[in-house]
N, C-alpha and C positions, 0 to 999 in steps of 0.2 A: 305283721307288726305295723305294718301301716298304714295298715285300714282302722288300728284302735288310733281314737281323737288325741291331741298333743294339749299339752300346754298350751295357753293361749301368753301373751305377750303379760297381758296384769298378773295370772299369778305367779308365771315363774319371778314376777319383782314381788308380788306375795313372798314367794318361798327366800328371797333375799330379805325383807324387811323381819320375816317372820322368826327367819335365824339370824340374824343380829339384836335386834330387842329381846332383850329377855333378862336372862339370871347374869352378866355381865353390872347392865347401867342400874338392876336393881340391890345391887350387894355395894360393889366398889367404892361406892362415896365411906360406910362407914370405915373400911382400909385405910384410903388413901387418907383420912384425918385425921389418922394414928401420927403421923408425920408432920400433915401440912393444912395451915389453918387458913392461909390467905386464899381469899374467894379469886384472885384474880388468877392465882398458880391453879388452883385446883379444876378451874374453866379451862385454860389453856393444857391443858392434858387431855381434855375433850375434843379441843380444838385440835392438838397434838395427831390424836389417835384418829381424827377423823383423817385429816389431810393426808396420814401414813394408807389407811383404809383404801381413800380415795386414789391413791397413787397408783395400790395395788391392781385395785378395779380396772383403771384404765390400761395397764398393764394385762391383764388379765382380758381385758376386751379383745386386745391384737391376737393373743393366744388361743382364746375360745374362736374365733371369729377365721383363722388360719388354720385350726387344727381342729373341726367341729367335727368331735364326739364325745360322747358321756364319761364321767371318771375321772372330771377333773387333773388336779396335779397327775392323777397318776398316768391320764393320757398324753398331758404336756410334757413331763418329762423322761414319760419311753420314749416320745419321738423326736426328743431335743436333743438329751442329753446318753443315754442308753435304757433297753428293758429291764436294767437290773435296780438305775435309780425310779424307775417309774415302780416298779414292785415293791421295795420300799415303801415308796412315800403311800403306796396301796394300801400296805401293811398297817403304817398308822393313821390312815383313813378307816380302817376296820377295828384299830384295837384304843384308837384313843381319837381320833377326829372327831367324831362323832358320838361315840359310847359316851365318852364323858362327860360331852358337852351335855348329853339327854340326860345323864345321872343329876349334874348339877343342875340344870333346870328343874328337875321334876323335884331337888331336895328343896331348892328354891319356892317351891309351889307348897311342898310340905310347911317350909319355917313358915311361910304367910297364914297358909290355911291354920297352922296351929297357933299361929298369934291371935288370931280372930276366935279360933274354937279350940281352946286347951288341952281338952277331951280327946281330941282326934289326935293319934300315932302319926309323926312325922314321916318315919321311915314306910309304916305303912300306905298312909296317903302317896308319897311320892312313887311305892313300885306300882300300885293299884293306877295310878297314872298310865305310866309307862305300855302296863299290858293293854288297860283297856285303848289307847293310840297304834297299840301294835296290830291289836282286831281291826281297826277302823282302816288303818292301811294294808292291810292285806286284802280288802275286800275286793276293789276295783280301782283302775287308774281316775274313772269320773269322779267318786268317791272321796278319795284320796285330793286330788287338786281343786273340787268346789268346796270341799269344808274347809281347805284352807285358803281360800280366797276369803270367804264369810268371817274366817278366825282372824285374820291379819285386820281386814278392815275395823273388825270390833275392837282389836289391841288398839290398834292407831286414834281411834275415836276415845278412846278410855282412857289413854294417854292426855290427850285433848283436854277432855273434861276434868281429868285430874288435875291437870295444871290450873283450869278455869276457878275450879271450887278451891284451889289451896290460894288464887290471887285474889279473889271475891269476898271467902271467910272465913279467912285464917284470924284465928284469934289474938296471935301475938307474933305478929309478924317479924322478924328478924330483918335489922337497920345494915345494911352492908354496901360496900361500894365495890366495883367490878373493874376500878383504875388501879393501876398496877403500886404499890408502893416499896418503903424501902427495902433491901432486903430481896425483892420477888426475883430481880434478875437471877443472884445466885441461885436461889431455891430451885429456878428452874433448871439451873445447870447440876444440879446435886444429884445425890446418889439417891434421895430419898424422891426425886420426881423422878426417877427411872426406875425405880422399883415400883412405883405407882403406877407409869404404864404399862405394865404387866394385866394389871386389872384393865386399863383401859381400852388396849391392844385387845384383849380376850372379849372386853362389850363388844367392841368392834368385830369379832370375827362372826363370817357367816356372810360377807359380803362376796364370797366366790362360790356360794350356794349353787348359783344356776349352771355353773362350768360341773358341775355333777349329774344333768338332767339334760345337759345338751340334742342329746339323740331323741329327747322328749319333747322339746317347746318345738314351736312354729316359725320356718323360718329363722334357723339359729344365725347364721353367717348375719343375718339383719338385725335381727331381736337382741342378739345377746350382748353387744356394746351398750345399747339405751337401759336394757335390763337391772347390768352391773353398777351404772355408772350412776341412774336415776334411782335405783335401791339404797345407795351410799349416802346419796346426798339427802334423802327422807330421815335415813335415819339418823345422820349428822345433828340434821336440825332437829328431831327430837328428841338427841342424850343432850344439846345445849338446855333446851327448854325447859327438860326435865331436872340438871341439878340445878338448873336457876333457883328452881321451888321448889326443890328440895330443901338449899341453903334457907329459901326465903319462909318456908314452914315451919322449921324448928332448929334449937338451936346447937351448935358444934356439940357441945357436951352430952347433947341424949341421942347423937347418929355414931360416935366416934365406936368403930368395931364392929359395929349391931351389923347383922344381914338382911335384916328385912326393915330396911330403911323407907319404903311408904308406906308400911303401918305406920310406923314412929311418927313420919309428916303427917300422915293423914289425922294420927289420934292428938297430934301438938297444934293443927292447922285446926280442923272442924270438931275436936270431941270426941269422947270415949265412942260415943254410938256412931257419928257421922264416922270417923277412922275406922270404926269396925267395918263399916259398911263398903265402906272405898278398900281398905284391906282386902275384903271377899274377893268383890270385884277384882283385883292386882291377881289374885294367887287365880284367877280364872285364866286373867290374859295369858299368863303364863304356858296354859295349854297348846296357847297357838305357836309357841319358842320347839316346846317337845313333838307336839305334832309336825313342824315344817323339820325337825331334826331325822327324824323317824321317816320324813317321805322321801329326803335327801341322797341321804349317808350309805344305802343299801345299795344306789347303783354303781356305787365305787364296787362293794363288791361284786356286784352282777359281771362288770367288764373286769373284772381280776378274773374271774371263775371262766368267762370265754378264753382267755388267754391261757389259762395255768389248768393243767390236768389236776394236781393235785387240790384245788381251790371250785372245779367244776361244778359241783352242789350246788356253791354260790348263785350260778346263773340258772336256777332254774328260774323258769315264768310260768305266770297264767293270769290271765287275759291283761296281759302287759306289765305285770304287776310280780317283781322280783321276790316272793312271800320267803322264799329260805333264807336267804341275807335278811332279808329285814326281822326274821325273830331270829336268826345270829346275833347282831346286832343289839337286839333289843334284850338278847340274855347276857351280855358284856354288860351293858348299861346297867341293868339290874347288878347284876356283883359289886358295881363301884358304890351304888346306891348303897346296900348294904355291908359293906366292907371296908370303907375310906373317909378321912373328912374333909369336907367342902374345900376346906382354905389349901390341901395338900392337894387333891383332884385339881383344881384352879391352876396353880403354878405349874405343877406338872403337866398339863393337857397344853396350857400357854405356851410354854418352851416348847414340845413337839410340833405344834403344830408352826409357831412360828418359824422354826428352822424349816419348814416343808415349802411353806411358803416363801420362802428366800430364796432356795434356789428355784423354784419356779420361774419368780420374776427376773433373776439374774438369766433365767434360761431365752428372753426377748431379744438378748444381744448375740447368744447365739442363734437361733432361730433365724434374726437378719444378716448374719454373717454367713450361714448357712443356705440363706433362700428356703429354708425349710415350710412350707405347706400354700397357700393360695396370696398370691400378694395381692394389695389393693383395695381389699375387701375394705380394711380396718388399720388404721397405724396410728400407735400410743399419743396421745397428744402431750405435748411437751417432753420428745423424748430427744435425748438419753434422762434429761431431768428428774423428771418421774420416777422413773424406776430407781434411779440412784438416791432419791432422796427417800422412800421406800425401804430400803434395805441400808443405808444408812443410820434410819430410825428402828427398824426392827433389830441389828446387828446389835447396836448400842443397848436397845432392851434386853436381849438373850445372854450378851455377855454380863449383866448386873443381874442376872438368875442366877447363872453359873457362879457366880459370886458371892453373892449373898443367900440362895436358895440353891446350895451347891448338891444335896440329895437329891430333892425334884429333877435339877439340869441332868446328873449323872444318871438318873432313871431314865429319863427318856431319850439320853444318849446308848445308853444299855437296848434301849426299846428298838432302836432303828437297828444297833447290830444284829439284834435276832434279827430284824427281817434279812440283811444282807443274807444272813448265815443261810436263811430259807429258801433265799433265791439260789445260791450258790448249788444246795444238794439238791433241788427240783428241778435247776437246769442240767444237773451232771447225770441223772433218773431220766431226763429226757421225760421231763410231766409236761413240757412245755406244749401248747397246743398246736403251736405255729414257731415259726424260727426266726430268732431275735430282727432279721433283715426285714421280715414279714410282718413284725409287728411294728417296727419303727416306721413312721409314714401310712401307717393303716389309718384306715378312713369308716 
């Protein structure tokens, strides 16, 4: 294994930019307008979810950087907290962390590509996606990580240009001011901005991409603070930019709902033909969202399947490259594609995941109170702060799910009890590959 190449230090912030941009900051503006109309609330949700992001990250840095191996949450919190929450949180790293997020991207890719070309099958386009990224990573690990080096760069540049052509020739540009007025403070205290960042939270995820590939990049204990923390701040700055011109392309009334809100700007900013064309383009970037999802998500499984007899299949390899998880995986995604819709996947995937990520970060306080994995490496900046401000803003989102979106929240409270249930009869079957002591502190 370790004579095949790693990661290099760009793409694994590749594979972080490339899973946070995508079907998040290109749906959510028309949501969130269903409620709220002032440009200065509806920024500050951006601004919200980044800083939440951001928190995460740097939380996330001490954790990777102490406890470096692959598998993310699910490695942090067998060794934090115990192997049964880290099985868990494995669990809905295999049946919704990931599945879904690739579902809604590639349906994302669909509604674009079908806004530009009518003709073309939504549902179709999006699994046709899917499979053909699922070939592409199975191939080899070289494979796998230069296309998506290449893909992220293009997204990021296209993102660029988009903004360029909607501030240069946009035909009716929209008059709005970015100062907060009357009114904005409540707004932002409302039920109706906390249901919002729901969507914003979900743009934002994918900023713990690289705590999944660990055992992959170069130099993780080094690389992976700058990885997480310079991945976040990229993308911060481009979901601001981006609904700047969004707002500034066209107006409240033809985004409010819609999901494929840069055609809308683009066909409101430049014209039937210039928006068809800038549309194309958008439902292309998109590939780079599913493919960095699709290179991710499968080594959760790999290191579930080392650990658990029962889940073993998972980690099969060849030439580095975990191909059984990852067409697992990519046949979970497929079902959601075809069996659910976008607005219901979104919330539901959001609560799961968010709860995972909560106590992971809540897991840094134990972890120092523990002494748990290598001191010195890496220590949270601004802590306790951080983290507490973190799970603060994540706690306050997930309880206005369960509130307001009280099926979604109860499903995916359902979703984590099976896995408990799973762990509980595979530890008592003795599927376990190693013994709970063994795995807690494994390296």
């Amino acid at each position: 294994m370790n004579s095949v190449k790693k990661f290099s230090l760009w793409t694994a912030i590749a594979v972080v930019v490339a899973n946070m941009v995508g079907t998040g900051i290109f749906t959510s503006l028309g949501f969130q307008l269903l409620d709220i109309h002032s440009p200065f609330v509806l920024m500050m949700l951006w601004v919200v979810g980044g800083v939440t992001a951001l928190c995460g990250a740097l939380t996330y840095a001490e954790l990777s950087a102490r406890l470096p191996r692959s598998g993310g949450e699910y490695n942090f919190l067998s060794q934090i907290w115990h192997p049964g929450a880290g099985f868990v949180s494995g669990w809905v790293s295999a049946t919704i962390g990931f599945a879904a997020p690739i579902a809604l991207a590639a349906m994302t890719f669909g509604a674009y590509l079908s806004a530009v070309f009518p003709e073309v099958d939504q549902t179709l386009s999006a699994s046709l996606l899917v499979v053909a990224l699922t070939i592409l990573h199975c191939i080899s690990r070289a494979a796998s990580g230069g296309t998506q080096s290449i893909m992220t760069a293009l997204k990021v540049l296209l993102i660029l240009v988009f903004c360029f052509m909607v501030a240069i020739f946009s035909e009716q540009p929209q008059t709005f001011s970015l100062a907060p007025q009357i009114g904005d403070q409540t707004l932002v205290l409302s039920s109706a901005f906390a249901v919002s960042l729901i969507y914003v939270n979900y743009g934002y995820t994918g900023w713990n991409a690289a705590t999944y590939i660990t055992n992959e990049i170069e130099d993780p204990q080094k690389n992976l603070p700058i990885i997480l923390i310079s991945g976040t701040l990229i993308v911060m700055v481009l979901y601001l930019l981006l609904n700047y011109f969004f707002l500034f392309g066209a107006p409240i009334e033809a985004l409010e709902g819609k999901i494929e809100i840069g055609v809308i700007v683009a066909e409101q900013a430049l014209g039937e033909v210039g928006g068809s064309v800038m549309g194309g383009l958008l439902s292309l970037m998109l590939i780079s969202t599913v493919s960095a999802m699709v290179l991710a998500g499968p080594r959760v499984l790999q290191v579930i399947g080392e650990d658990f007899k029962i889940f073993s299949f998972l980690s099969t390899v060849r030439q580095g490259v975990p191909i059984v998880a990852i067409l697992f995986q990519s046949a979970i995604a497929l079902g959601f594609i075809l069996s659910s819709t976008f607005e219901s996947v979104l919330v539901f995937a959001g609560f799961v995941m968010g709860l995972n990520t909560v106590f992971t970060v809540a897991g840094v306080f134990v972890l120092r109170f523990r002494k748990i994995g290598e001191e010195g490496i890496y220590r949270t900046w601004g802590y306790p702060v951080t983290p507490l401000i973190y799970l603060g803003l994540t706690i306050w989102t997930l309880t206005y799910i369960l509130i307001n979106r009280p099926e979604e929240g109860l499903n995916g409270l359902a979703l984590i009890g099976t896995g408990l249930v799973i762990y509980y009869l595979s530890s008592r079957k003795g599927m376990n590959t190693r013994k709970p002591d063994q795995m807690v502190g494994d390296k």
